[in-house]
DRENPAVO-436418 format. One record per residue (C-alpha): residue number from 1; residue in one letter; y, x, z. Coordinates in steps of 0.1 Angstrom, whole numbers, plus 5000, padded with zeros to 4 digits. Example, Ala and Ser with C-alpha at 12.3 -4.5 7.8 and 13.67 -1.06 7.14 Angstrom:
BEGIN
+-----+---------+-------+------+------+
| num | residuo | north | east |   up |
+-----+---------+-------+------+------+
|   1 |       A |  4955 | 5123 | 5078 |
|   2 |       S |  4989 | 5137 | 5071 |
+-----+---------+-------+------+------+
This chain:
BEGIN
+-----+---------+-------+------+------+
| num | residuo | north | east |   up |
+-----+---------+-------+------+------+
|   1 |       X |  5152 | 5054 | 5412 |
|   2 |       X |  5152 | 5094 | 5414 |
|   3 |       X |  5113 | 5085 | 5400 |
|   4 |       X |  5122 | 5068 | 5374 |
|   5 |       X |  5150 | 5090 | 5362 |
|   6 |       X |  5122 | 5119 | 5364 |
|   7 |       X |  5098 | 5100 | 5345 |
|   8 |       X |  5119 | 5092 | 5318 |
|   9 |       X |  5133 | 5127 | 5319 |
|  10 |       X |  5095 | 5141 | 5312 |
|  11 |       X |  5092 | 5117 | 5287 |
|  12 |       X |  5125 | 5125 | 5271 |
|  13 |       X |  5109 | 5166 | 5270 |
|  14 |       X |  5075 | 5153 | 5252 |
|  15 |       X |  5088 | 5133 | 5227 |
|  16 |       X |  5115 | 5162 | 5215 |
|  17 |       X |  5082 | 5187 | 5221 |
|  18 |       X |  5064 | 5164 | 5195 |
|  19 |       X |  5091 | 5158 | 5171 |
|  20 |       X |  5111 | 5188 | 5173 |
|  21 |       X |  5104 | 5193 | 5139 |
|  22 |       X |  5095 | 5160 | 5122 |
|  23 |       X |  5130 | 5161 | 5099 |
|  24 |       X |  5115 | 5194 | 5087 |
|  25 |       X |  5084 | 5180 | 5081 |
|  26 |       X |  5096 | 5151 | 5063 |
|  27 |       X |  5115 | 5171 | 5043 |
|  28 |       X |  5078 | 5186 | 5034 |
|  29 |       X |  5065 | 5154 | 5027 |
|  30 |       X |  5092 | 5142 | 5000 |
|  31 |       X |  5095 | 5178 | 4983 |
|  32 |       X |  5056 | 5175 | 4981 |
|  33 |       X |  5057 | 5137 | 4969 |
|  34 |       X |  5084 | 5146 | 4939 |
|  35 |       X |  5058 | 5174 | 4929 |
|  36 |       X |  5029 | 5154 | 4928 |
|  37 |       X |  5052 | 5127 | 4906 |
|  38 |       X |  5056 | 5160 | 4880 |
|  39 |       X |  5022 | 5171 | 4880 |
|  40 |       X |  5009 | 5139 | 4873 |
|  41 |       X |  5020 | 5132 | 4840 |
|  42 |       X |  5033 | 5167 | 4831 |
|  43 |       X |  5033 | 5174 | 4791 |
|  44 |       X |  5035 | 5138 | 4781 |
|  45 |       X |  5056 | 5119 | 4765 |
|  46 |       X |  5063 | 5087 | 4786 |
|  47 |       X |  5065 | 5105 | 4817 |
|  48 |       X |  5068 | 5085 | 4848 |
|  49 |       X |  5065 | 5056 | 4825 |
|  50 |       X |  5026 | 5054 | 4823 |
|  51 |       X |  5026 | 5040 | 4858 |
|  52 |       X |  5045 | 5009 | 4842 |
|  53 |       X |  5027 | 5008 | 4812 |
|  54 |       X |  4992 | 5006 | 4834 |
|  55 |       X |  5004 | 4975 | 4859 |
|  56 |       X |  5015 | 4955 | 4831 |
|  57 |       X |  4985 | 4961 | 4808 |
|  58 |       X |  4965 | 4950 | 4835 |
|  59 |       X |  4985 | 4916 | 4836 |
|  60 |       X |  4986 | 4908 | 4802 |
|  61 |       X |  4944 | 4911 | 4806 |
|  62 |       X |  4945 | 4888 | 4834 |
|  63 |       X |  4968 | 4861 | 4816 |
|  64 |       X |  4950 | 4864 | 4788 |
|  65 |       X |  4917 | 4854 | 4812 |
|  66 |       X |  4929 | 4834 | 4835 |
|  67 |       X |  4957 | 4815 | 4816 |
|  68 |       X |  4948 | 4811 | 4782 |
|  69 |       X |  4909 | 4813 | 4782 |
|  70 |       X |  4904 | 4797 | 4815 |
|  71 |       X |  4937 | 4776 | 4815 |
|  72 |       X |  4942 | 4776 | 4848 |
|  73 |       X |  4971 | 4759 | 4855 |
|  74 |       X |  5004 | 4773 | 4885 |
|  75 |       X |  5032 | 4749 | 4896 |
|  76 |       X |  5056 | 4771 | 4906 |
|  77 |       X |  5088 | 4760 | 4918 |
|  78 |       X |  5116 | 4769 | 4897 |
|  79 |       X |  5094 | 4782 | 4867 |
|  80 |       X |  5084 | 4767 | 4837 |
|  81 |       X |  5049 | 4751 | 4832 |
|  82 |       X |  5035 | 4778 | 4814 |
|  83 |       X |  5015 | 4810 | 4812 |
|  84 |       X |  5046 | 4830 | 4821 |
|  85 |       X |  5048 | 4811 | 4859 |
|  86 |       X |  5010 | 4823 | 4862 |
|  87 |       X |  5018 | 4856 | 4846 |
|  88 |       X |  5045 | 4862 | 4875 |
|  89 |       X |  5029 | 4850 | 4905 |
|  90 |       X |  4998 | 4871 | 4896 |
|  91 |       X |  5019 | 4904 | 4890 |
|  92 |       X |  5038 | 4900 | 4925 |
|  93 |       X |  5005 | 4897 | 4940 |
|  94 |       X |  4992 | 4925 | 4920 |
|  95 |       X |  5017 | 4955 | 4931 |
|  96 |       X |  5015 | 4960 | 4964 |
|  97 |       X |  4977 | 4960 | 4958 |
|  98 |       X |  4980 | 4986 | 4933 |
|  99 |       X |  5001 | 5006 | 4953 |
| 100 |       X |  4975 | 5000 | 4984 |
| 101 |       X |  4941 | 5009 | 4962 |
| 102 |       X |  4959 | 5037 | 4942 |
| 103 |       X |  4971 | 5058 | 4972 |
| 104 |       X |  4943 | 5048 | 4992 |
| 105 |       X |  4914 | 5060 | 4967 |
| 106 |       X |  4931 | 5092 | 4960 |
| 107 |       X |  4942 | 5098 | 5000 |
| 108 |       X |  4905 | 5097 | 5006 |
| 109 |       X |  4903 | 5128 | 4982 |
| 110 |       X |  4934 | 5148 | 4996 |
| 111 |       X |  4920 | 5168 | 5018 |
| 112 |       X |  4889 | 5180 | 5004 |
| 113 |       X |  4913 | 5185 | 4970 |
| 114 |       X |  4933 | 5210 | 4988 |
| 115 |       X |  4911 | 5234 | 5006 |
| 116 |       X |  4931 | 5262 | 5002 |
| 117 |       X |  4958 | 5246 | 5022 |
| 118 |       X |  4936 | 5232 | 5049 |
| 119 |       X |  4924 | 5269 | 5051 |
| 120 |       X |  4965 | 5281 | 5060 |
| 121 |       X |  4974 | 5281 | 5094 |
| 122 |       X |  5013 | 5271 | 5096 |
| 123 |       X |  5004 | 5242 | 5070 |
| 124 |       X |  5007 | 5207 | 5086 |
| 125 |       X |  4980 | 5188 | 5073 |
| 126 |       X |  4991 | 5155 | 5089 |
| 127 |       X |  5010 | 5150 | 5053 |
| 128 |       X |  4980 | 5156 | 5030 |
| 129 |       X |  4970 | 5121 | 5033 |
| 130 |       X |  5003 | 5104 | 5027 |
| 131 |       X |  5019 | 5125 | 4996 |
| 132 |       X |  4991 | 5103 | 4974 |
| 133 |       X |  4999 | 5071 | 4991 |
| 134 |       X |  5036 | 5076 | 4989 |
| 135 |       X |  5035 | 5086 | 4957 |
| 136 |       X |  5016 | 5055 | 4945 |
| 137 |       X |  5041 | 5035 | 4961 |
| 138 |       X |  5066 | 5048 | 4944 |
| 139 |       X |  5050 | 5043 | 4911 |
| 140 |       X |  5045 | 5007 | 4918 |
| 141 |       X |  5082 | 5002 | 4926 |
| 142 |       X |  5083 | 5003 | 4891 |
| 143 |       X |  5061 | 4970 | 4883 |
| 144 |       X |  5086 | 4957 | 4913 |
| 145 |       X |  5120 | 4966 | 4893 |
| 146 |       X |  5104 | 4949 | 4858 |
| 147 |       X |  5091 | 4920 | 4877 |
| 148 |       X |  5127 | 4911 | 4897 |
| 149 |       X |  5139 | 4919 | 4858 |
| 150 |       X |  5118 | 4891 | 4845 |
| 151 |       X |  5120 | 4865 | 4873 |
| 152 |       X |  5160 | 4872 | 4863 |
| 153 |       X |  5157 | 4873 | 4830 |
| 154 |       X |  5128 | 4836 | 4824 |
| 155 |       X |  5147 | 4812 | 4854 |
| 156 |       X |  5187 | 4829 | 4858 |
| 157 |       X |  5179 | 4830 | 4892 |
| 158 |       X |  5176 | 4866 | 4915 |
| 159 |       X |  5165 | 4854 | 4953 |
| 160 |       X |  5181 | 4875 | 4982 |
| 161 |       X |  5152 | 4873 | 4999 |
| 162 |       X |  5139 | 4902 | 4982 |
| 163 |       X |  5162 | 4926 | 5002 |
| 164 |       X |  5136 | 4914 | 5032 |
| 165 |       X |  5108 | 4934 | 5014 |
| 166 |       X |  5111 | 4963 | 5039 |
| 167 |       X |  5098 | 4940 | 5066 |
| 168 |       X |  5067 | 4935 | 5040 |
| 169 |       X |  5066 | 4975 | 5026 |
| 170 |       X |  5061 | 4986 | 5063 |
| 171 |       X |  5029 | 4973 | 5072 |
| 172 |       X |  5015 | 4977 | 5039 |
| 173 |       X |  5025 | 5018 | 5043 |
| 174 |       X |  5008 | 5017 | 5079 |
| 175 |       X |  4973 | 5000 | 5064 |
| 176 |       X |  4973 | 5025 | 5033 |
| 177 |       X |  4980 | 5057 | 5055 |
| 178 |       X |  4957 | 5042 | 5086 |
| 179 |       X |  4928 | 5042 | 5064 |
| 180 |       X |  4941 | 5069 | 5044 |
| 181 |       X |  4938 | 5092 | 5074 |
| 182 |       X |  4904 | 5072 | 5083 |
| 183 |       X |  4884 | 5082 | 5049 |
| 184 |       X |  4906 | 5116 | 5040 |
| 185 |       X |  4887 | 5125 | 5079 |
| 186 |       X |  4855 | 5112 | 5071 |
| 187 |       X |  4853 | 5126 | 5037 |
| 188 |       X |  4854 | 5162 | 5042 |
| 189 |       X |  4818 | 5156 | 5061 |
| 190 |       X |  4805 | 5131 | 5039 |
| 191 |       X |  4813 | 5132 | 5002 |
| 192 |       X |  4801 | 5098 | 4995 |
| 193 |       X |  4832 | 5079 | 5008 |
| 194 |       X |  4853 | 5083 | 4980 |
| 195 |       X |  4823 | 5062 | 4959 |
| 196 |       X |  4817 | 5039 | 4983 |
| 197 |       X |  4854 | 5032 | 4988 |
| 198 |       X |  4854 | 5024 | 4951 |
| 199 |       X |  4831 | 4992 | 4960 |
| 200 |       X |  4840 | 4987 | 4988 |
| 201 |       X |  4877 | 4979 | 4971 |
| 202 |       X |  4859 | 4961 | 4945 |
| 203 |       X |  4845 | 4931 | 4964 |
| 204 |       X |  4875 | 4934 | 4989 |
| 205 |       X |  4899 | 4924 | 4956 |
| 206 |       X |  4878 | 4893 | 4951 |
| 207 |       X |  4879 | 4878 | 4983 |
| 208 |       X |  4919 | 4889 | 4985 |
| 209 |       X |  4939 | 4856 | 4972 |
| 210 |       X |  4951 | 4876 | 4944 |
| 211 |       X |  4939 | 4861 | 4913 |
| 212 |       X |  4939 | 4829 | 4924 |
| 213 |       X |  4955 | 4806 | 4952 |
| 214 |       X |  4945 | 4805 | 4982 |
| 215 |       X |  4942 | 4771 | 4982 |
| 216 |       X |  4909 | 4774 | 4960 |
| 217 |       X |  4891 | 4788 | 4988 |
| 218 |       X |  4866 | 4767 | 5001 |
| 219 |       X |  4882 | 4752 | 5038 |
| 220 |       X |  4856 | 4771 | 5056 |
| 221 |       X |  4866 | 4802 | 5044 |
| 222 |       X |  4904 | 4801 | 5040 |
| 223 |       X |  4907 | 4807 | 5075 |
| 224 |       X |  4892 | 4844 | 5075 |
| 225 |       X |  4907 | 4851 | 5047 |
| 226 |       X |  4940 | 4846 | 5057 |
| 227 |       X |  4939 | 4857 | 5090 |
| 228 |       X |  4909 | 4882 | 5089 |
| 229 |       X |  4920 | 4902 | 5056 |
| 230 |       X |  4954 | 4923 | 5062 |
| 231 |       X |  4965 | 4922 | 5020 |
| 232 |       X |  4966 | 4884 | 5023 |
| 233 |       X |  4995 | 4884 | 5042 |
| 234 |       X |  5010 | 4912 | 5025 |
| 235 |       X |  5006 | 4898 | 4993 |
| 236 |       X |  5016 | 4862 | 5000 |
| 237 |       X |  5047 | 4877 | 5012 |
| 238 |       X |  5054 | 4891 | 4984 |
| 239 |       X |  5053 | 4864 | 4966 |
| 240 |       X |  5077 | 4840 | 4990 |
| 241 |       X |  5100 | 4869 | 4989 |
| 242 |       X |  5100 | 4875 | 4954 |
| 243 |       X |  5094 | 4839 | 4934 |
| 244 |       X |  5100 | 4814 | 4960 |
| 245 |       X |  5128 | 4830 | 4978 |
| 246 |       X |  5115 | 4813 | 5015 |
| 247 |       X |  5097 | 4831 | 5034 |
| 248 |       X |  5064 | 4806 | 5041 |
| 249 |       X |  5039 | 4831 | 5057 |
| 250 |       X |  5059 | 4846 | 5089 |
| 251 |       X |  5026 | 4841 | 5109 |
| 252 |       X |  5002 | 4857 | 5079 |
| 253 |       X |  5029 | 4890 | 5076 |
| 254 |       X |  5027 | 4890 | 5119 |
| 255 |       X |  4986 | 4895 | 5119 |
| 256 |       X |  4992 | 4922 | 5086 |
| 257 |       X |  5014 | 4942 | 5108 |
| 258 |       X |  5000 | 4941 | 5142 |
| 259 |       X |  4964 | 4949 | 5122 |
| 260 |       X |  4982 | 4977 | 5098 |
| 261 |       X |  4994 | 4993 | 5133 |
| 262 |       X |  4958 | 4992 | 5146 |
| 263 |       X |  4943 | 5010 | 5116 |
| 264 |       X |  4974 | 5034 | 5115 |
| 265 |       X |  4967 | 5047 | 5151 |
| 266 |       X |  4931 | 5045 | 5147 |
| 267 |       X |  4925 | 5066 | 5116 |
| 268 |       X |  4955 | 5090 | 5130 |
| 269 |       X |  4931 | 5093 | 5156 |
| 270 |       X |  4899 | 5101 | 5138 |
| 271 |       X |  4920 | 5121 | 5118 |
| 272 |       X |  4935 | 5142 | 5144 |
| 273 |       X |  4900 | 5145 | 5166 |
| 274 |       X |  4881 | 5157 | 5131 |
| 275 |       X |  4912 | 5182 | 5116 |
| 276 |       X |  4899 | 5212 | 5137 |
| 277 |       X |  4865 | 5214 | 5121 |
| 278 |       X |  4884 | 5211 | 5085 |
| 279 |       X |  4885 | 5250 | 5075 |
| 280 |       X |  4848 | 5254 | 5087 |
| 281 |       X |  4835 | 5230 | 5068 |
| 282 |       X |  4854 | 5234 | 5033 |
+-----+---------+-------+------+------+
């Protein structure tokens, strides 16, 4: 017993070593996260707004392909039989991958982007990474707020499932900043990864189950995409969560998370073992 109670005690003394000052640093983090909000779209007119303005032009495109040139066709329970059921279900699946590609491409940049802060001493630069993938998620909360709005607005119905999106919003945060970390590391000693990213996210949105069900996958394949691709889950969840109000994909969301931890302890790794050569390099 006396063992255990000293074991617990040292671990009591590292974890208050480690985190003596992790309110201060989150305190960092969001101060840093409001001012990249401001510089973003400092000067203009619509403000904040332009994040808005960007997710929804980008679903009126993809109706406009999918629905009305294509006429592809979405029964969605509880929604009319018309371009506006499509419309919806393709927006929920659209923000949290906005939210994942935005703050992911420009996490991969962060660090690099500030060398004059990598360069200070007393600067922690474990939050680099994250004030771009915060900040995008914020901005696609947005596209969340006028998509609840018109699910409300087109069927009179507001499902309380949606105050389960936390359970959804976590993984998805632990994938962004796991590979955040990952290619923010990597990319202060190779400057290509912020191109090849940029494919790489290309072909990786085409076999995601976002534009179309995943039902249309060829049997062969739908079992590595649902199970092999972390956004499927994240997505589809979404999308019970939000339109259907029953949560179908328990065992999807499970395989996101225990994958999204993976990443996040892996790249925090990476990015830890590679942080000391930063200020040579840059």
């Amino acid at each position: 017993m006396k063992g255990v109670v000293r074991s617990s005690g040292r671990v009591s003394r590292w974890w208050l070593a480690n985190n003596s000052q992790l309110p201060l640093k989150l305190n960092l983090l969001g101060t840093l996260v409001r001012r990249d909000l401001e510089a973003r779209y400092k000067g203009s007119i619509l403000g904040n707004l332009w994040p808005l303005l960007n997710q929804l032009s980008q679903l009126l495109i993809y109706t406009y392909v999918f629905s009305i040139v294509l006429k592809v066709k979405l029964n969605l329970e509880g929604f009319p039989d018309n371009e506006l059921a499509f419309g919806l279900w393709l927006f929920a699946g659209l923000i949290p991958w906005f939210a994942f590609t935005n703050g992911l491409i420009q996490a991969a940049s962060s660090v690099v982007g500030q060398a004059n802060l990598v360069k200070k001493v007393v600067f922690p630069l474990g939050l680099l990474p994250l004030v771009p993938i915060f900040s995008a998620f914020i901005e696609s909360s947005f596209g969340l707020v006028a998509l609840i709005g018109l699910i409300a607005l087109s069927t009179q119905v507001m499902h309380t499932t949606i105050w389960l999106l936390p359970l959804v919003w976590i993984p998805q945060v632990l994938l962004t900043a796991g590979l955040g970390y990952l290619t923010a590391g990597l990319t202060v000693f190779l400057r290509d990864i912020p191109q090849s990213l940029g494919v790489i996210l290309n072909l990786w949105f085409y076999v995601t189950p976002i534009l179309y069900p995943v039902t249309k996958v060829p049997e062969s394949w739908q079992f590595w995409i649902i199970w092999f691709n972390p956004i499927t889950g994240i997505s589809e969840s979404y999308r019970d969560l939000i339109l259907v109000g029953e949560m179908r994909h328990w065992g999807e969301l499970a395989v996101s998370s225990i994958f999204a931890l993976v990443m996040f302890y892996g790249g925090l790794w990476v990015y830890r073992r590679l942080r000391p050569a930063f200020a040579d390099v840059l």
